[in-house]
C-alpha positions in Angstrom: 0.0 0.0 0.0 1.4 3.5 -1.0 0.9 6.1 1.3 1.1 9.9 0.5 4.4 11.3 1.9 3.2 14.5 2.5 0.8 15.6 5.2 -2.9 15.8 4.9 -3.5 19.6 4.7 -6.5 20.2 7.4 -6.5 23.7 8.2 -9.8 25.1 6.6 -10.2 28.5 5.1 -13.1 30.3 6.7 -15.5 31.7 4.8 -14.4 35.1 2.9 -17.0 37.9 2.1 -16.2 41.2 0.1 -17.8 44.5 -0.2 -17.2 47.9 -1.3 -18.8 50.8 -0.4 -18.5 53.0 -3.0 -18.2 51.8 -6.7 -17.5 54.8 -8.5 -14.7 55.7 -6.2 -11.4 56.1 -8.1 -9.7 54.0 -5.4 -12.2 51.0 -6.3 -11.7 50.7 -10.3 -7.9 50.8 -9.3 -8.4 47.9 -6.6 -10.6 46.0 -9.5 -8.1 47.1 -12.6 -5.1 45.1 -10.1 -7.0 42.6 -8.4 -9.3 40.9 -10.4 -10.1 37.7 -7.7 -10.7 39.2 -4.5 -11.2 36.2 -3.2 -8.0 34.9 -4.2 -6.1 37.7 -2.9 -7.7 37.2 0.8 -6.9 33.5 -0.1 -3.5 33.9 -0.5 -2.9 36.6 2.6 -4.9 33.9 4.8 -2.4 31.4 3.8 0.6 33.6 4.4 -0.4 34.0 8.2 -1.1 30.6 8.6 2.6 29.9 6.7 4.5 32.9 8.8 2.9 32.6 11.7 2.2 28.6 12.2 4.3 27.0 9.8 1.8 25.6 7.6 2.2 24.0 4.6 6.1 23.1 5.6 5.4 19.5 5.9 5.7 19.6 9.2 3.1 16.3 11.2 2.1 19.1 14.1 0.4 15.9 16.2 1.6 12.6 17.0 -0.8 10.4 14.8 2.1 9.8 12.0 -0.4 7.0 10.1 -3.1 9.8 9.6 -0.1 12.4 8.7 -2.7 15.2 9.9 -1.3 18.8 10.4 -3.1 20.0 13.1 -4.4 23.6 13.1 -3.4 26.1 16.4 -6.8 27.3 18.1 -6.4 30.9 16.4 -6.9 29.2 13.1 -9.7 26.8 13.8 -11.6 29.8 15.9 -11.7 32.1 12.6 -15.3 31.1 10.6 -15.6 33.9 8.3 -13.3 37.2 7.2 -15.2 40.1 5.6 -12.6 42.8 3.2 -14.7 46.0 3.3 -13.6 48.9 0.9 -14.4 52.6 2.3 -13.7 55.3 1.4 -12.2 56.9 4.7 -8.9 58.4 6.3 -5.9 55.8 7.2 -4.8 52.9 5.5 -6.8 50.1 7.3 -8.1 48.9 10.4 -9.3 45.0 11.9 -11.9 44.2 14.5 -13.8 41.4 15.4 -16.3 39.6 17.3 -15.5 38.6 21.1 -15.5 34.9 20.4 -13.2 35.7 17.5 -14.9 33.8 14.7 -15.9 37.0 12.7 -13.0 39.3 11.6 -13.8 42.2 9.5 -11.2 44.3 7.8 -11.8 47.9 6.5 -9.3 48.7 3.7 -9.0 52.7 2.5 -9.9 53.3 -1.1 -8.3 57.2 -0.3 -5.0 55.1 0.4 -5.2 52.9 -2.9 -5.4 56.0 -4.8 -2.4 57.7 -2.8 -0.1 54.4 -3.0 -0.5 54.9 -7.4 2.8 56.3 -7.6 5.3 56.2 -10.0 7.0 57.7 -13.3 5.9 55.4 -15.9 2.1 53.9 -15.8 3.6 50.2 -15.8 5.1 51.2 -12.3 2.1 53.0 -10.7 0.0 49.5 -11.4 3.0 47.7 -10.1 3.1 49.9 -6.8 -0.7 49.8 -6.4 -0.8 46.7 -6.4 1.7 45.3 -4.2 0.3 48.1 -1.8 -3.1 46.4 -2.0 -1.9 42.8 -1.7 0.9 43.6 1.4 -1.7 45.6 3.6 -4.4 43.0 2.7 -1.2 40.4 3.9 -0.4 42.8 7.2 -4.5 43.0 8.0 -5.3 39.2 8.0 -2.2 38.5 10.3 -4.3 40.4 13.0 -7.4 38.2 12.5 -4.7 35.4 13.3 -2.0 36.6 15.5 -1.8 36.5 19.3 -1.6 39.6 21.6 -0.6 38.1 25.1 -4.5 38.3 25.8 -4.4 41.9 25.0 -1.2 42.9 27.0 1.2 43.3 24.3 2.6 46.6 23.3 0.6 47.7 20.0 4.1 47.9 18.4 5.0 44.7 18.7 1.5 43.5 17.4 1.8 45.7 14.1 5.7 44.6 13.8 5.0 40.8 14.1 2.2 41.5 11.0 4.9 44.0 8.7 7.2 40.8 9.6 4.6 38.3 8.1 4.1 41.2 5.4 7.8 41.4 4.5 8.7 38.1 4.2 5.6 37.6 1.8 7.4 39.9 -0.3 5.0 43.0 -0.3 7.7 45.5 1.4 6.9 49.2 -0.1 9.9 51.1 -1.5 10.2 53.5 1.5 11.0 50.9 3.5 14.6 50.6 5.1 16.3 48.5 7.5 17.6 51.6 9.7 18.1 52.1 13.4 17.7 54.8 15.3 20.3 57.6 16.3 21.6 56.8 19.5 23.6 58.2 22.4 25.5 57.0 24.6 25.2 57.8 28.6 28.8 57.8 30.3 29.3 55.6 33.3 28.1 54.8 35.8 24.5 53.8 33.6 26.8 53.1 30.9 23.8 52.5 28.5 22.5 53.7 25.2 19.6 56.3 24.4 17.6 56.2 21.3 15.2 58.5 18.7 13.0 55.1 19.3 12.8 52.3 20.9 12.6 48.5 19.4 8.9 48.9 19.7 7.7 51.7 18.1 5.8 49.5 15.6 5.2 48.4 11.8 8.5 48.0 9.8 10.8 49.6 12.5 9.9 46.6 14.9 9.5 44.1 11.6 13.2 44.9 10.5 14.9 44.1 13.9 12.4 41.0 14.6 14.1 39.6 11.4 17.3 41.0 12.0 16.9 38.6 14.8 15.7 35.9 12.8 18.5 36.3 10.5 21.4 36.7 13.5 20.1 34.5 16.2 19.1 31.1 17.5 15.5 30.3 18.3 14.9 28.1 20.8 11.2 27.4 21.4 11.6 24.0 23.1 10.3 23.2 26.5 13.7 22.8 28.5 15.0 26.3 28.1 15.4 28.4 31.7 11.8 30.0 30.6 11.4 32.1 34.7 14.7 32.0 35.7 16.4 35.2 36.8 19.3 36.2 33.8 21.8 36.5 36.7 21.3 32.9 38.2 21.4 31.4 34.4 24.6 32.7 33.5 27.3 30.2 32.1 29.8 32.8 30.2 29.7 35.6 28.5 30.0 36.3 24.9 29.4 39.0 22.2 25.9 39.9 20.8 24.9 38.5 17.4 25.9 41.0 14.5 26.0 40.6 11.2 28.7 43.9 10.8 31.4 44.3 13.4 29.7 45.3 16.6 30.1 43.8 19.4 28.2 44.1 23.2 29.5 41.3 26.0 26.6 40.0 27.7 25.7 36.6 30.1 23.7 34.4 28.4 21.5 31.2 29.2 23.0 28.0 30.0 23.0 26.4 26.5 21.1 22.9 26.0 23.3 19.9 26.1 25.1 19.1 22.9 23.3 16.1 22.7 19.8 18.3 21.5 19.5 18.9 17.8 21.0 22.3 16.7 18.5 25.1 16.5 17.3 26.1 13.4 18.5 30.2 12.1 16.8 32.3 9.7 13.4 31.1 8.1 11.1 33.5 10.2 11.0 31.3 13.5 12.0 33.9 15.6 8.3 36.0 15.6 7.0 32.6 14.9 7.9 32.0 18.4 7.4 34.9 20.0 3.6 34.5 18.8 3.6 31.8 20.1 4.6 32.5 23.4 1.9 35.6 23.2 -0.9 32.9 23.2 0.6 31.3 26.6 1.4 34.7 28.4 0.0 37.6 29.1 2.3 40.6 28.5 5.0 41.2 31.3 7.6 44.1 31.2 9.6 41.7 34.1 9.7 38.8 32.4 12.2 38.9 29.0 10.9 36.4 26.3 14.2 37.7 24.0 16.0 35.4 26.1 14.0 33.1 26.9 13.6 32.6 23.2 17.4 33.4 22.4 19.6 33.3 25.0 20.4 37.1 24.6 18.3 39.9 26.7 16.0 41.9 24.6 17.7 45.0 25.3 21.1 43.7 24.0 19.8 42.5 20.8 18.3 46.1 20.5 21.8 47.5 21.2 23.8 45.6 18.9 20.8 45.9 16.4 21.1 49.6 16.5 25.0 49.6 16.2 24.8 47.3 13.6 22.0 49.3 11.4 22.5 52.8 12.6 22.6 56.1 10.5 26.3 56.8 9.8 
């Protein structure tokens, strides 16, 4: 008997609904002239959540039944019965909301923003820029019907950067934006710490850029056995230089490392906010407790450091 190597996909889209508010707006024939499926194009941003923020579709048996080869959806996947695109015209980009058990999400999309985002010097590249526009904040939208929020405790910038993360790995970064840092300063001794414009989470692509920055730099360690409570200075084993991708360099304890029997952690590939969602469905939201280093081994404010020596202006 031949079985099918590849894991039974059960994660079921919810039902999609579409409406727009004012035909004749300029904003709506240039949402119709790009996107002639809406229901694809919500198709396709549901399925990049559920990749970016769930690893679906990655051939990946989530549950133990290796026979049935099922991959199991998370609860803010099953929960979600039907996602309604509006098109208004109104001030803004967009907004989501949704019902209190969560099984209704509605998105309201701009049609004043579609028209703004057709930019460009030849026609080829304004239909080319309006339509990545549509497609990434459709892709940024959806990951908030999907995403957790440490039960509603997590700073809003770290909820809109985990969805520009999603956004930017599906490929629908705008032109204007950059992987900078902000301008820092330095405070002599005895703080002996850094100062910045802004901080890691000030929100949308600022906070997407350094979430991948860790992604790119770092190890993720999401499995059970990592120090998850301890206190940093009663799990420190050495010291060591922060991640960096140029040549800065911050010393900092870390974690005591898993034995080097474990399997070696996977780097790259988006499993960084992967995890840290996940962690924001277990936990409420605490300033005290770091999941940075629970999740890397490096304090969050180190990683911010070396991120902003590593990116900054000049």
């Amino acid at each position: 008997m031949v079985t099918d190597p590849k894991p039974k996909n059960s994660w079921i889209l919810p039902r999609l609904d579409f409406r727009v508010e004012d035909l004749g707006h300029q904003g709506a024939e240039l949402f119709f002239r790009q996107i002639s499926n809406p229901y694809d194009a919500m198709k396709s941003a549901v399925e990049a959540s559920w990749k970016w923020l769930y690893g679906w579709n990655e051939g990946i048996v989530l549950d133990n039944d290796r026979d049935n080869q099922v991959m199991k959806p998370p609860l803010a996947v099953q929960r979600v019965k039907r996602i309604t695109l509006t098109l208004r015209p109104m001030d803004g980009v967009a907004y989501t909301f949704g019902s209190d058990d969560g099984s209704e999400k509605e998105v309201h999309f701009s049609l004043k923003h579609i028209v703004n985002s057709y930019k460009g010097d030849t026609d080829d590249k304004k239909n080319a820029r309006v339509r990545e526009e549509i497609l990434g904040v459709l892709t940024h939208e959806i990951v908030h019907c999907y995403q957790y929020n440490g039960q509603g405790t997590a700073p809003g910038g770290l909820i809109e950067g985990i969805a520009d993360c999603v956004r930017l790995h599906a490929n629908f970064s705008p032109p204007h934006w950059k992987r900078i840092a902000p301008k820092g300063k330095h405070v002599p001794e005895p703080n002996g710490k850094w100062t910045w414009d802004w901080n890691w989470d000030a929100g949308y692509e600022r906070t997407a850029y350094f979430l991948d920055w860790i992604d790119t730099t770092s190890e993720t360690w999401s499995h059970p056995h990592i120090l998850r409570d301890s206190e940093p200075s009663k799990a420190i084993s050495s010291t060591k230089s922060a991640p960096s991708s140029s040549t800065s360099t911050v010393p900092v304890p870390h974690q005591i490392s898993p034995s080097i029997s474990d399997p070696s952690p996977p780097i790259g590939r988006g499993l960084f906010f992967r995890a840290l969602n996940a962690r924001l469905e277990e936990y409420k939201w605490d300033p005290e407790v770091d999941l940075f280093l629970q999740l890397t081994n490096w304090p969050r404010e180190t990683l911010w450091e070396a991120y902003c020596l590593d990116n900054g202006p000049g």
